[in-house]
Phi, psi and omega in degrees: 000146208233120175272189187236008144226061141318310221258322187267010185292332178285346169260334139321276187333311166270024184047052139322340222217161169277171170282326156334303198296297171324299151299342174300328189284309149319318131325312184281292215290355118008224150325041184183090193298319166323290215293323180275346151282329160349262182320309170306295198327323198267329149305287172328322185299303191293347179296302199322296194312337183292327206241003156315139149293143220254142187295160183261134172280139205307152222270328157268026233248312199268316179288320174293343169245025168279299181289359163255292173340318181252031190268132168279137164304146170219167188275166207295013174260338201280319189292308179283155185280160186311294184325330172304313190303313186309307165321291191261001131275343180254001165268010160284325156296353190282289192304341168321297154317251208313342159328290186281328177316291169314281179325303177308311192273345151270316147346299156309333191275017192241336207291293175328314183303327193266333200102093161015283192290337173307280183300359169278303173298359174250345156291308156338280180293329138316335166280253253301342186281011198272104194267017167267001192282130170296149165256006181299321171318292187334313184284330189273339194271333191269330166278344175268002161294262176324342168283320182286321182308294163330316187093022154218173200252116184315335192252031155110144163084182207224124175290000000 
């Protein structure tokens, strides 16, 4: 049968727990004998593990972490071998590459897909929400769209 602080009588014991909680645990065993043999087996445990002698450590035990103490540290690249490094430089370069790449060939399949002037104009308004972007640009970039759109050439006359 599965109680409902089985699990925490051993943190009950070692005061572990808040006191609410301590009291509710307190309350069940109260009224719940399992829980209270439990809990003694978990007393008992903890007397036996109490009155063990805590082992004495191997006899070079203090000069081996002495001597890793006083080892100068170096830093965590220095420890790998060179092929790792070369490896993850060179996929930090791939991705560097290939990034701006991807992006650039989605933008075009969005740019094809909306239309020249759709996407000129949404691209117009996203630069414009930049707040160092002139707006003057802004203005010369979105009519000089539209004028190519149009079939004519901004700097006079028809292509």
């Amino acid at each position: 049968m599965s109680h409902p602080f089985e699990r925490e009588l051993s943190a009950y014991l070692d005061a572990e727990i808040s006191p609410a909680e301590a009291d509710e645990i307190r309350r069940h065993l109260d009224g719940c004998p399992s829980c209270q043999t439990r809990l003694e087996a978990f007393r008992e445990t903890k007397r036996l593990l109490g009155a063990l002698d805590a082992p004495a450590p191997p006899p070079d035990f203090e000069a081996g972490v002495l001597a890793k103490l006083a080892q100068p540290t170096r830093p965590w690249w220095l420890g790998r071998p060179r092929p790792t490094l070369a490896l993850a430089a060179a996929a930090l370069a791939v991705v560097l590459v290939a990034v701006p790449i991807v992006r650039d060939h989605q933008t075009r399949l969005r740019a094809a897909e909306v239309g020249p002037d759709l996407f000129m104009r949404a691209a117009v308004q996203s630069a414009a929400e930049d707040p160092f972007l002139d707006r003057a640009y802004i203005g010369l970039v979105s009519t000089d769209a539209n004028l190519r759109l149009a079939g004519e050439d901004p700097r006079g006359g028809r292509r």
